[in-house]
C-alpha positions in Angstrom: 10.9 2.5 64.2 8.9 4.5 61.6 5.5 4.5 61.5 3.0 3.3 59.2 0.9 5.6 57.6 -3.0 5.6 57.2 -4.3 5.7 53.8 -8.9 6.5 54.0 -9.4 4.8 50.5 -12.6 5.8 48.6 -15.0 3.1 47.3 -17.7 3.3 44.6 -21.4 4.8 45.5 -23.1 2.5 42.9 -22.8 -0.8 41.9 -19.9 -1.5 39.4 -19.2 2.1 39.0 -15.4 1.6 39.4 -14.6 3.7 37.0 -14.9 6.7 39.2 -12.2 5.9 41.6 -8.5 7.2 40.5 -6.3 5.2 39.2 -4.0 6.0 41.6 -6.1 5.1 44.5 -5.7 1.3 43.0 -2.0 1.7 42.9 -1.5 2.5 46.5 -4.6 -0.3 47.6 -2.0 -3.1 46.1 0.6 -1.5 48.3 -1.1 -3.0 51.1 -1.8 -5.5 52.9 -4.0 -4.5 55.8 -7.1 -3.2 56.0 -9.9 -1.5 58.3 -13.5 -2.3 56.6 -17.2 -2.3 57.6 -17.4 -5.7 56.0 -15.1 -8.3 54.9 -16.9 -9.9 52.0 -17.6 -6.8 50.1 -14.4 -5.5 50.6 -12.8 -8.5 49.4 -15.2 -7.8 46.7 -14.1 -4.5 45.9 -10.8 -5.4 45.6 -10.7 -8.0 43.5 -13.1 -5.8 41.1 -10.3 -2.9 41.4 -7.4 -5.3 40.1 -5.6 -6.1 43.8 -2.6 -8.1 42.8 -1.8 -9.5 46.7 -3.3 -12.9 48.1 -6.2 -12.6 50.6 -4.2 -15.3 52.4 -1.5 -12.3 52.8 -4.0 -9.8 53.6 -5.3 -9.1 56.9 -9.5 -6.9 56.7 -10.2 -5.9 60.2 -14.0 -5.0 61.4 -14.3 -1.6 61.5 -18.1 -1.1 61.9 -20.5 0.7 64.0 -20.4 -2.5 66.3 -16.9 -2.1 66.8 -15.4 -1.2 70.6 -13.3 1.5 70.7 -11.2 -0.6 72.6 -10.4 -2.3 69.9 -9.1 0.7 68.5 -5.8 0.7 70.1 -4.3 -3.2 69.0 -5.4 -1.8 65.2 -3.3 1.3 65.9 -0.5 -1.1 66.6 -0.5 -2.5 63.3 0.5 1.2 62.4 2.9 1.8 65.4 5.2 -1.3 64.0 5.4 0.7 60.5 2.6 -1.6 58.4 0.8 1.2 56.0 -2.9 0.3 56.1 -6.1 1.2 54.5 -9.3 2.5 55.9 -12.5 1.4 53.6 -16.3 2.4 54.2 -18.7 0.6 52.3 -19.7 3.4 50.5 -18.0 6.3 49.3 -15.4 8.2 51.6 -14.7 6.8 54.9 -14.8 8.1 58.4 -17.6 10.6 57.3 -21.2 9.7 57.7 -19.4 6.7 58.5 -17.8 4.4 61.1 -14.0 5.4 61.3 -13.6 9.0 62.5 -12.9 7.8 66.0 -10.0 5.4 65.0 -8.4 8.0 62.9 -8.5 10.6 65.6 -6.4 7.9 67.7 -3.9 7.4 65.0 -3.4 11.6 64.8 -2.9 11.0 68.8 -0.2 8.6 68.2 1.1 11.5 65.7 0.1 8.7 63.0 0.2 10.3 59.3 -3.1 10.1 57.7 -3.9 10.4 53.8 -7.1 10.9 52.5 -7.4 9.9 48.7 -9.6 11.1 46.4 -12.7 9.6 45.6 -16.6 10.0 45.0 -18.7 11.3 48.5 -22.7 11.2 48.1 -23.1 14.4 50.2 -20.1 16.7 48.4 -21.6 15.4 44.7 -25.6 16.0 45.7 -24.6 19.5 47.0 -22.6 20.1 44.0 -25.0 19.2 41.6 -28.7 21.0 44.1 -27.9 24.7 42.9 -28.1 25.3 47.0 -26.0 27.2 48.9 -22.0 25.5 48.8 -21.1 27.7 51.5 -23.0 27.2 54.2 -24.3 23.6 55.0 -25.0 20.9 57.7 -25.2 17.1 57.4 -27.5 16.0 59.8 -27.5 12.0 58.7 -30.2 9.8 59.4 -33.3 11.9 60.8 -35.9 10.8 63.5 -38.1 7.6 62.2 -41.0 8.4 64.6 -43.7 11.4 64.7 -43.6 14.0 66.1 -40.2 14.1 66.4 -39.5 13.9 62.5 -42.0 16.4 61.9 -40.4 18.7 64.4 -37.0 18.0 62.9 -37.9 18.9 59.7 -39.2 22.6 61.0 -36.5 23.0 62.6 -34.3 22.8 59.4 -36.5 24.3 57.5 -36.2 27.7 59.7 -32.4 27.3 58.9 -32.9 26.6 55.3 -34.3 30.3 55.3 -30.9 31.5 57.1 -29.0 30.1 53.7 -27.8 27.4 55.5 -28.5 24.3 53.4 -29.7 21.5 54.6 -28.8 17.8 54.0 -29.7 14.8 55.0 -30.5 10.9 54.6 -32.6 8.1 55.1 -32.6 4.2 54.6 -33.7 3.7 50.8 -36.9 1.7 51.9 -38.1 4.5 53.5 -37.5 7.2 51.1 -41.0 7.7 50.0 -42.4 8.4 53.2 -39.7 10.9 54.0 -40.5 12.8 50.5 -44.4 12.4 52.3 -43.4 14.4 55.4 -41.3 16.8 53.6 -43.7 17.9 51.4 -46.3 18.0 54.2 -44.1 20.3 56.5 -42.7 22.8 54.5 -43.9 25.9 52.8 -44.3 26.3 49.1 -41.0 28.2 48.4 -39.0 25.9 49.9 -36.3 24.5 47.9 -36.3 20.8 48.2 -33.5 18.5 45.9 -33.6 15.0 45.7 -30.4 13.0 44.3 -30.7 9.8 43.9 -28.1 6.8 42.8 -25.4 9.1 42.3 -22.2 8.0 39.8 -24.9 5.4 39.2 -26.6 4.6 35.5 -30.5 5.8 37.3 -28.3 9.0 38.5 -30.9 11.8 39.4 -30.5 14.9 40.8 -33.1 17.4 40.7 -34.2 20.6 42.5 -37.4 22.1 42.9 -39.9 24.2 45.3 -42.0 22.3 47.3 -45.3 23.7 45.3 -43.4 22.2 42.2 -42.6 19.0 43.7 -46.2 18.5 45.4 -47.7 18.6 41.8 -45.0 16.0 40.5 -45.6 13.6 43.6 -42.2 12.4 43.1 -41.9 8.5 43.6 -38.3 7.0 44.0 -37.2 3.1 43.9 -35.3 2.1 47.1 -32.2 3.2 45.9 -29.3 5.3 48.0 -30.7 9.2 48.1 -29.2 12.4 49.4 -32.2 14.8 50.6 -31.5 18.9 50.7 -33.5 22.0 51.9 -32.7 25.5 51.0 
């Protein structure tokens, strides 16, 4: 029996900017009819917004979130193994990177499963584009520590890459974002490159890139909207 294939399907980064996913990435979603999602709803959602011609009561959306077991890995990849093509959606962006999702696709390239990444927007690719910092050497660290003085420590500890060329990127819940800029600016030297994107593909997109001498005099203030933080 042939295989199915695995198609990682993009989704937008802001609010009701559809208009940055391909046109053929909505072509091959109506090709399908089963899906791997972080969240039901919002995939269902997403769909609709994107023009999906099928039924839901056709359409199968399986959790795949960070509460999934990986157990539960192996009765998806049997959707695949009886030739069903089926679509693997985060709810934000590109999935299976900063993302549940990488684990489930490294079992489907075990069971010599083919898997198609489509093009669409990713937070991290767009703020690195856009920060004027280094392209070609860089490391995503995610989410870093909440609590002192492990943040603080973190953020040295990037900072002496920074210098290397090595740019630095990283994340943090939107709530939260101005008392990460706090501890930024309080940890790193003055000619420090620090860029802040913010809301990106959305209508408050802002990306902008400064020292940390020019952003101490701004005292930059951000609304609790979805940032990407780099150091350089």
């Amino acid at each position: 029996m042939q295989k199915g294939k695995l198609y990682l399907i993009p989704t937008i980064l802001s609010d009701e900017a559809f208009h940055v996913i391909p046109a053929y990435v909505h072509t091959i979603t109506n090709l399908l009819r089963i899906f791997f999602a972080e969240n039901e709803k919002t995939t269902r959602r997403y769909l609709r917004k994107t023009g999906f011609i099928r039924s839901f009561d056709e359409t199968t959306i399986l959790p795949l979130n960070e509460h999934t077991a990986e157990t539960d890995f192996a009765s998806y990849a049997d959707h695949l193994l009886q030739g069903n093509d089926c679509g693997l959606l985060s709810e934000a962006g590109i999935p299976a990177v900063a993302d549940p999702g990488s684990g489930f696709v490294q079992l489907c390239h075990q069971n010599n499963v083919q898997v198609i990444p489509l093009v669409g927007p990713s937070s991290i690719i767009l703020a690195l584009m856009a920060s004027g910092l280094n392209g070609q050497h860089f490391c995503f660290h995610g989410y870093i520590p909440v609590k002192q003085p492990a943040r603080n420590t973190f953020l040295e500890k990037m900072q002496q890459r920074a210098k290397t060329g090595e740019t630095q990127i990283f994340i943090e819940t939107p709530y939260r974002n101005n008392s990460l800029i706090a501890d930024v600016l309080s940890v790193c030297k003055d000619n420090v490159l620090f860029c802040i994107a913010s809301d990106l593909t959305g209508k408050k997109e802002s990306v902008q890139t400064k020292n940390m001498a020019e952003w101490r005099k701004i005292k930059p203030v951000l609304e609790k909207i979805p940032t990407i933080f780099l150091l350089g």
